[in-house]
C-alpha positions in Angstrom: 91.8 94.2 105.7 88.6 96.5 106.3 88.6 99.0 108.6 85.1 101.1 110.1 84.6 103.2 112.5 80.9 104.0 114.4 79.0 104.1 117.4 80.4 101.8 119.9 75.9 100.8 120.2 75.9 99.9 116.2 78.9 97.5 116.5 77.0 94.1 115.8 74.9 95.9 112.6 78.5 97.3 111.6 80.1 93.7 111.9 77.2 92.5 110.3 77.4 95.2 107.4 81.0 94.0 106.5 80.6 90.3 106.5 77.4 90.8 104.4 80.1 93.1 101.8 82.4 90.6 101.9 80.1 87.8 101.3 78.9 89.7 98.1 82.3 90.0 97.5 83.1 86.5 97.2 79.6 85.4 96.1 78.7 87.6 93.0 81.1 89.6 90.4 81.3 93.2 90.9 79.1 95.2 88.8 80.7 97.3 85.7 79.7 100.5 87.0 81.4 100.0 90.4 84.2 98.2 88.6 84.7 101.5 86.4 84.2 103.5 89.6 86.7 101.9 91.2 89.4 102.2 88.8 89.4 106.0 87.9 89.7 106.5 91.6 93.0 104.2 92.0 94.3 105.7 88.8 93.1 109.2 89.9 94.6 108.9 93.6 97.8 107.7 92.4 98.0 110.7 90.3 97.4 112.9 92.1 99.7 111.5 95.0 102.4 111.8 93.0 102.1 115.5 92.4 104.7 115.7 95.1 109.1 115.1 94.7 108.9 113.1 97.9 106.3 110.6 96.7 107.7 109.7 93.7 111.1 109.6 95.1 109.3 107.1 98.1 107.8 105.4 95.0 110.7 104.9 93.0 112.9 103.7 95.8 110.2 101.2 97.2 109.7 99.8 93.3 113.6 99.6 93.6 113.6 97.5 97.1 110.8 95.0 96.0 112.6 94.3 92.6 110.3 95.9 90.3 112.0 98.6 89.0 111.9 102.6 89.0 110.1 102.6 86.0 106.9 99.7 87.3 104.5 102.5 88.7 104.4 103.8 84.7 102.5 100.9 83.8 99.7 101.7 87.0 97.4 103.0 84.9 97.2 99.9 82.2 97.7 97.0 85.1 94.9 98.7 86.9 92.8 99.3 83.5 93.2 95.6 82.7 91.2 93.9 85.9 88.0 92.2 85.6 85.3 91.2 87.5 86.3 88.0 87.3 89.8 88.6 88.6 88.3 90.9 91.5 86.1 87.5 92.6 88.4 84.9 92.0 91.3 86.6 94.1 87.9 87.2 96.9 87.6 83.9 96.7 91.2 83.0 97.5 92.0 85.5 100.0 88.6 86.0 102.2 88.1 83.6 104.0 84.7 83.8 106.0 85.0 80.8 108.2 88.0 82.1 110.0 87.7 86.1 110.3 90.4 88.1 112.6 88.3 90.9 114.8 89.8 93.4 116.1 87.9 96.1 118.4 89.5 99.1 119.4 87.0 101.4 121.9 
């Protein structure tokens, strides 16, 4: 899913801006930089967010109801550490499908 908000009057350049992303998405691997970017900030949110009791104890009981045990967020850091550019584009290329997008518009 992607989500934006803007200007009601930029609406076709915003709907333009995303397919374009997503096309790069699916088109060419991710660059290392951004890669590297974008994994301190998973492993950094998820950190932080569970700073609080009631997050880990939502965590913990969610890892519990899918099946993946109390102890599956642990491992975040290394799952999250182990993706590569080629695993970001192949899974683009699985799930995005650009012939068949679902708009939604909310004014």
């Amino acid at each position: 899913a992607v989500y934006m908000a803007g200007a009601p009057e930029k609406l076709d350049e915003s709907l333009a801006g995303i397919r374009g992303q997503l096309t790069k998405i699916v088109n060419e691997p991710v660059s290392e930089e951004e890669l590297a970017r974008a994994k301190g900030y998973l492993i950094g949110t998820q950190a932080v967010g569970l700073q609080r009791y009631g997050s880990q104890a939502m965590l913990l009981s969610l890892d519990e109801l899918y099946g993946l045990g109390a102890t599956h967020h642990l491992d975040y850091a290394n799952r999250i550490s182990a993706v590569s550019a080629d695993d970001i584009q192949r899974v683009a290329k699985r799930v995005i499908h650009l012939d068949a997008p679902v708009v939604a518009i909310i004014k």
